[in-house]
C-alpha distance (Angstrom), angle and dihedral (degrees) to the residues before:
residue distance angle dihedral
X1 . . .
X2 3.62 . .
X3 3.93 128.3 .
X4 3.77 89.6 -119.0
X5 3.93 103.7 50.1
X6 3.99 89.4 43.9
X7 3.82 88.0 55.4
X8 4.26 97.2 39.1
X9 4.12 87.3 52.7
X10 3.71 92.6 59.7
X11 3.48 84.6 86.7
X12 3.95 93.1 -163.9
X13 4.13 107.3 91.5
X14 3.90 89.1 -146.8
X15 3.39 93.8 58.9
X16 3.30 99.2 43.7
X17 3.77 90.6 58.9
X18 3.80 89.9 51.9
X19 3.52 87.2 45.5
X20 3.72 87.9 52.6
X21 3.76 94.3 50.3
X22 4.21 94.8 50.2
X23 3.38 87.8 44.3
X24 3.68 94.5 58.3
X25 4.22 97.5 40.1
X26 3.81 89.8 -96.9
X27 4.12 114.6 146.9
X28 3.58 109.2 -123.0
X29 3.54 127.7 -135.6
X30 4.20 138.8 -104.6
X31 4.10 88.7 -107.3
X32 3.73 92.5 34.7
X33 4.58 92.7 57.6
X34 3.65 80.8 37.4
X35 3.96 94.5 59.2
X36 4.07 86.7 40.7
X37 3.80 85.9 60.8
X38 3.56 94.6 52.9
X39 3.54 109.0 25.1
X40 3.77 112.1 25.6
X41 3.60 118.8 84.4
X42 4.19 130.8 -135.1
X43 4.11 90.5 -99.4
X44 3.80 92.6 54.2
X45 3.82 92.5 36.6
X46 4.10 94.5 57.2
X47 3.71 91.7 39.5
X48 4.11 89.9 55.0
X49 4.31 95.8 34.2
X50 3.77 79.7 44.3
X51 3.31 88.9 57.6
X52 3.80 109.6 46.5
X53 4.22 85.4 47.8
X54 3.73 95.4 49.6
X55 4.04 82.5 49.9
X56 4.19 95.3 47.6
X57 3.84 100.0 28.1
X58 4.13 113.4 12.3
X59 3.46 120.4 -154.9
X60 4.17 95.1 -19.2
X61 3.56 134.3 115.2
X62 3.90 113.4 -170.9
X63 4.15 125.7 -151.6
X64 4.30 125.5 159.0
X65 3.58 129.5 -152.6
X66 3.96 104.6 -106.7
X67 3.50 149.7 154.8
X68 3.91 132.9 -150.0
X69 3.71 134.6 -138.9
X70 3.35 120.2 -154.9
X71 4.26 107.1 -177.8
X72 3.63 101.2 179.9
X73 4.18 140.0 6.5
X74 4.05 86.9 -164.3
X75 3.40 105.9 115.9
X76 3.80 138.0 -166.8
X77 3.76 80.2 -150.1
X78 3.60 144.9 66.5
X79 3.71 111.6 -167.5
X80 3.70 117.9 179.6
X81 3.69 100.6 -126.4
X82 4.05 96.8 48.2
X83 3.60 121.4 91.0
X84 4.00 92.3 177.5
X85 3.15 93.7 75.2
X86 4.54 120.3 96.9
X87 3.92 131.3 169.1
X88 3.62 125.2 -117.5
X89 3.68 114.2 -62.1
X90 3.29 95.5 10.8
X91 3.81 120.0 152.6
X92 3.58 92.5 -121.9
X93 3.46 105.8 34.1
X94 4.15 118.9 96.9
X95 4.28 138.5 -154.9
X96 3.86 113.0 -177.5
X97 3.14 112.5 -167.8
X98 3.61 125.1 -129.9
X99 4.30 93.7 -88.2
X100 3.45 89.1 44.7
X101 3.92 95.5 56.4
X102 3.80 92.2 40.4
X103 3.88 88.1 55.3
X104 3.91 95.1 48.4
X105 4.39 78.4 57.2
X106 4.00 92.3 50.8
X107 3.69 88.6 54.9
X108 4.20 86.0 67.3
X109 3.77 89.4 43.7
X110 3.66 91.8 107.9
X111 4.24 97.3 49.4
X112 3.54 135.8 68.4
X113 4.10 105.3 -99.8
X114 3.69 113.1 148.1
X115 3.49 92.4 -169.5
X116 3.83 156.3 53.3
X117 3.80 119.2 -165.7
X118 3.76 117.9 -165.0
X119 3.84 135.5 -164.4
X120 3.48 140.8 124.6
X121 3.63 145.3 145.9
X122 3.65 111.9 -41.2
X123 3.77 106.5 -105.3
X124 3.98 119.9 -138.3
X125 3.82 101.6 -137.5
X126 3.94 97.4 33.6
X127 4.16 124.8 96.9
X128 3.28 146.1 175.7
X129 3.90 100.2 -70.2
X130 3.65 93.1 40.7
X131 4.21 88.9 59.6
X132 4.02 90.0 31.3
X133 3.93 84.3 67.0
X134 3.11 99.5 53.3
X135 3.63 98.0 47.3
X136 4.03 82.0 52.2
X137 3.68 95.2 47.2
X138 4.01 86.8 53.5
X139 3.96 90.9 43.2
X140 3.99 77.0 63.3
X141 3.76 100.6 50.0
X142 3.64 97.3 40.9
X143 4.02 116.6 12.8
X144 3.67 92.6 165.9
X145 4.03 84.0 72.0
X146 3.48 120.6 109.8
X147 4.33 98.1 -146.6
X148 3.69 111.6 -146.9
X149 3.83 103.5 178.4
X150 3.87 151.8 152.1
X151 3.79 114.7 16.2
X152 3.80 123.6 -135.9
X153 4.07 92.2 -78.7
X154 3.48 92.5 55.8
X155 4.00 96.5 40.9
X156 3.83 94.7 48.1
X157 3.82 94.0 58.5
X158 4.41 90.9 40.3
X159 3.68 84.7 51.3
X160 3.74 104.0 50.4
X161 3.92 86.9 31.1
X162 3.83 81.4 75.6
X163 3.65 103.0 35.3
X164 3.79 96.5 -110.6
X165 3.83 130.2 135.3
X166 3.47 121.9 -112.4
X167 3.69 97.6 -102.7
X168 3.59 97.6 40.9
X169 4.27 87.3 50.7
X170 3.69 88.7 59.0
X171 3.48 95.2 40.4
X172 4.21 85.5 53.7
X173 4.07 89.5 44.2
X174 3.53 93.4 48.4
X175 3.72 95.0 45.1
X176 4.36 81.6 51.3
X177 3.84 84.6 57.0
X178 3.76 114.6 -99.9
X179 3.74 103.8 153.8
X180 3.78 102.4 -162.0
X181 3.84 136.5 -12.1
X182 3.98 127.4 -112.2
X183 3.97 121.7 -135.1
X184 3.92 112.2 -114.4
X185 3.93 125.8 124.5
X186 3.65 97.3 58.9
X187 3.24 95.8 92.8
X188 3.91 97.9 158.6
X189 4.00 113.2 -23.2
X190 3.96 99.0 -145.7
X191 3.35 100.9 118.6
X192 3.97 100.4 -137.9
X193 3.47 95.0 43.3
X194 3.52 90.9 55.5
X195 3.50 93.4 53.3
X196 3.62 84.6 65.5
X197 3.73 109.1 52.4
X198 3.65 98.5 23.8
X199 3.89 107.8 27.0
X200 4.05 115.9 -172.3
X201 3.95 91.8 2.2
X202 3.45 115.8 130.5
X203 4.04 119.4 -55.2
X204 3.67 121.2 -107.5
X205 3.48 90.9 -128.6
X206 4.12 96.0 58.5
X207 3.99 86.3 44.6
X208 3.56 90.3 69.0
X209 4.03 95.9 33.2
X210 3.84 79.5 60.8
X211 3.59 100.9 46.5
X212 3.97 89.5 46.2
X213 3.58 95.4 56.5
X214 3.24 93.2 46.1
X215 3.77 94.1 58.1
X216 3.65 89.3 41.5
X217 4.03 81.4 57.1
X218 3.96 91.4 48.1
X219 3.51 101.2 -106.2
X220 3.73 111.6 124.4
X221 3.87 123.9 -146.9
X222 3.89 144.3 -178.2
X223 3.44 134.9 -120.3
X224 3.60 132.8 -126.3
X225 4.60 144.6 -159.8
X226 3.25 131.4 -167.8
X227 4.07 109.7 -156.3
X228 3.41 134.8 164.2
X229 4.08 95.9 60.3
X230 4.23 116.1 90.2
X231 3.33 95.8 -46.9
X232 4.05 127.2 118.7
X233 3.96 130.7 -141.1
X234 3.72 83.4 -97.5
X235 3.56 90.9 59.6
X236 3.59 94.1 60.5
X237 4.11 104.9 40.0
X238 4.12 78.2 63.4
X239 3.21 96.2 47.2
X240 3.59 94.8 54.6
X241 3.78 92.3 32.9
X242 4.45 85.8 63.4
X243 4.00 83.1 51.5
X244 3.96 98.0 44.4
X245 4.05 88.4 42.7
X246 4.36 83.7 49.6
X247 4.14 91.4 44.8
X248 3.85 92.0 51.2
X249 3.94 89.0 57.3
X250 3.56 102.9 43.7
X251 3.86 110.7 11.7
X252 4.06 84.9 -141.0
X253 3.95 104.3 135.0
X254 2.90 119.5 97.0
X255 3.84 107.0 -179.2
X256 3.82 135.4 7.0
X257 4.09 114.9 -142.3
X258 3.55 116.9 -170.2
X259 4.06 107.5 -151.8
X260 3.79 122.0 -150.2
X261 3.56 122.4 -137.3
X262 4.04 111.3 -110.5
X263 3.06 113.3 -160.0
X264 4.31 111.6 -161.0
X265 3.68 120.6 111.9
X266 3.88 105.1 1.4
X267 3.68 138.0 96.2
X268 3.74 95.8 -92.5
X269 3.43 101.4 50.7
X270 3.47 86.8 110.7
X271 3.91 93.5 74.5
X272 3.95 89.9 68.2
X273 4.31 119.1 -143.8
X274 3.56 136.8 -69.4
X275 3.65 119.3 -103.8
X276 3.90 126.8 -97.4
X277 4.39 79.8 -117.2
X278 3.87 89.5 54.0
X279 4.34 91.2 44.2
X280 4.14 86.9 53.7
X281 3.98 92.9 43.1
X282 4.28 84.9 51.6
X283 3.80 94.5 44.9
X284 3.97 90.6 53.1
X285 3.69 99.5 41.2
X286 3.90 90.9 44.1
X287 4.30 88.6 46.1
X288 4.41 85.6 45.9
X289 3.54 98.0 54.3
X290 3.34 103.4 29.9
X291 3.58 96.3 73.8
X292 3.88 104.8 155.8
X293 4.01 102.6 54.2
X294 3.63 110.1 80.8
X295 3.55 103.0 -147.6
X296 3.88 126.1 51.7
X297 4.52 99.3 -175.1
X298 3.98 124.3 -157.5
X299 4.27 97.9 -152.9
X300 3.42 89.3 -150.8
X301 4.32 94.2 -159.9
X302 3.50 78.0 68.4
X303 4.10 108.8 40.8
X304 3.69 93.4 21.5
X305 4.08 133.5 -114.6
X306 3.35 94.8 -84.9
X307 3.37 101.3 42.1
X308 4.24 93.0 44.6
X309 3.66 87.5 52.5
X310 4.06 93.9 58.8
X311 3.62 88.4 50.7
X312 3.37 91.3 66.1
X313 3.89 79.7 73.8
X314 4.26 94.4 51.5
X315 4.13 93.9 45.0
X316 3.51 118.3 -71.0
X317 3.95 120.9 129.2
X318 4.00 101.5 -172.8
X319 3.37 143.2 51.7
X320 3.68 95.3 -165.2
X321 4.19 104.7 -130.2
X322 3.90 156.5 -70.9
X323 4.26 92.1 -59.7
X324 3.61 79.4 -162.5
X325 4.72 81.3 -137.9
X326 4.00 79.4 -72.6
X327 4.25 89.7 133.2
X328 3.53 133.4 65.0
X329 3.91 106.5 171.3
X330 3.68 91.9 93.5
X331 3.73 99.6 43.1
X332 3.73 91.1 49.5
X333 3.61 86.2 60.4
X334 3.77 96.9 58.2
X335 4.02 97.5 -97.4
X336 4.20 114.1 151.7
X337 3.67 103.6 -106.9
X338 3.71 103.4 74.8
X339 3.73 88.3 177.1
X340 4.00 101.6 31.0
X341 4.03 111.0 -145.6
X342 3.57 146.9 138.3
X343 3.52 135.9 -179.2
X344 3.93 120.7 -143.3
X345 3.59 90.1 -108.2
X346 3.77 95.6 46.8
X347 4.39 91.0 49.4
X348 3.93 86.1 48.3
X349 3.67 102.6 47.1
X350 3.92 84.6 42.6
X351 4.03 79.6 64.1
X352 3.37 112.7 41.9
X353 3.70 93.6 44.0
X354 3.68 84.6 57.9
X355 4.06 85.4 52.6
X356 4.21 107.2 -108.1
X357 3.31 130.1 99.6
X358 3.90 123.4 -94.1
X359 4.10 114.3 -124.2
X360 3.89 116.1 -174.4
X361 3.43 99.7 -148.8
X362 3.90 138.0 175.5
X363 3.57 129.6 -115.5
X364 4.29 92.2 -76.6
X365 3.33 88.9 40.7
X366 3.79 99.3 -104.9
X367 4.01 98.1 156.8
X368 3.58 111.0 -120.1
């Protein structure tokens, strides 16, 4: 169908302008992704995030073969939303120790992973050189690993755990061998609402000071949202308005990953989840306006197969990877896949049943 009838059977005149301006590779304003939230419907909002992927990525859909480590779920914090998280001698809560991490690793030494993704809680009486030597001791067991490990949270506490400056703590954890840094902790950057579901955790404003130096330092990094919870539309256009402002300076991110609420066994569970309507509407306003990172990623442990495959159809472009059942913060929080893996065969028929092209990739996104 034609450009012009799509545009002249929106039948709202603001819209249509927007629609106008996506169409033809114009970035969109903070009121105009706020009006797509509340005005535009799905139709309109595939056609458009549809658009702006065909236009950055064509016909492919990207995923990796990749494992994650997950050394402790004792946390310094106790967020509202996160049912990961366990005290100190709890029953549930975990520590491996440095051999015990590098043997859950040896058990992939026979496959194909590319990479090893670590996070966890953010330990009280662990720093910088603690975590560095482990990422060395892995460097050792597997050197063909790209290491993608400890988001902001974590490296904030390592860092002044050791007395260091920010720069100077990346600098020390990249010279340890960390290859690139994942998105969590930003959660939702408004700064009251944050004092509400994540009181005393890391500031939004250090999150980005510590992703910016890190790209200044050549480490690239992803960013993350978590929506569904209290927060409004408005919420989220600044949210992703901070990260656009940070991606036109430094050109660091490499990937954006919305995060759904779950809502099992934690103190907002009484809030409920966003629909599998609202998840598609966020994925296509998040891949429209943010128009300068490449990569917009449906983690399906967290959204579900299914679910991550029709967003190929509303903007994503990757599915993230196997897992290989190496993570358990989603599942603790009541997501599908209890045991969270895919096969290669199973992530590309996911994608070309859903009509793109599947693209193994590695952790940069060089195709492979």
């Amino acid at each position: 169908m034609p450009l012009k009838i799509i545009i002249d059977h929106i039948g709202n005149k603001e819209l249509e302008r927007i629609a106008e301006k996506v169409l033809s590779g114009q970035r969109i304003t903070t009121g105009e992704a706020l009006m797509l939230y509340m005005e535009a419907d799905l139709p309109l909002l595939a056609f458009m995030a549809g658009s702006v992927r065909r236009r950055i990525n064509g016909n492919m859909a990207f995923f990796n073969r990749n494992i994650h480590i997950e050394p402790t779920n004792i946390c310094i914090h106790n967020c509202l939303f996160c049912s990961y998280r366990r005290p100190v001698n709890d029953p549930e809560s975990w520590d491996y120790s440095h051999e015990e991490i590098l043997e859950k690793i040896r058990q992939f030494n026979s496959s194909k992973i590319t990479e090893v993704h670590i996070t966890g809680g953010v330990h009280p009486a662990r720093d910088i050189h603690y975590y560095g030597e482990l990422v060395r001791k892995i460097k050792e067991t597997r050197p063909d690993l790209h290491v993608k490990a400890f988001s902001a949270i974590e490296l904030d506490n390592m860092i002044r755990r050791a007395g260091l400056s920010i720069e100077d703590g990346l600098r020390m954890i990249r010279g340890y061998g960390v290859d690139s840094i994942p998105g969590g902790g930003a959660e939702i950057f408004d700064e009251e609402l944050r004092k509400k579901i994540c009181p005393g955790k890391t500031l939004p404003a250090l999150w980005l000071e510590i992703h910016e130096t890190a790209h200044r330092l050549g480490l690239m990094s992803n960013a993350t949202m978590l929506y569904g919870h209290i927060e409004t539309y408005s919420h989220r256009v600044d949210h992703m308005e901070r990260l656009r402002s940070l991606q036109d300076k430094t050109r660091g991110f490499n990937a954006f990953i919305p995060l759904k609420f779950r809502k099992a066994n934690n103190s907002m569970e009484e809030l409920g989840e966003v629909s599998l309507v609202e998840d598609m509407r966020n994925y296509a306003v998040a891949r429209i306006f943010l128009d300068n990172i490449a990569h917009i990623k449906a983690y399906w442990p967290m959204i579900g197969r299914e679910a991550a495959q029709i967003s190929l159809l509303f903007g994503t472009d990757d599915l993230d990877g196997t897992i290989e059942d190496t993570t358990k913060i989603y599942s603790m929080a009541g997501a599908g896949d209890k045991n969270p893996v895919m096969t290669v065969d199973n992530i590309k028929k996911l994608i070309v049943d859903a009509g793109f092209q599947p693209v193994e990739r590695d952790s940069l996104y060089n195709a492979l």
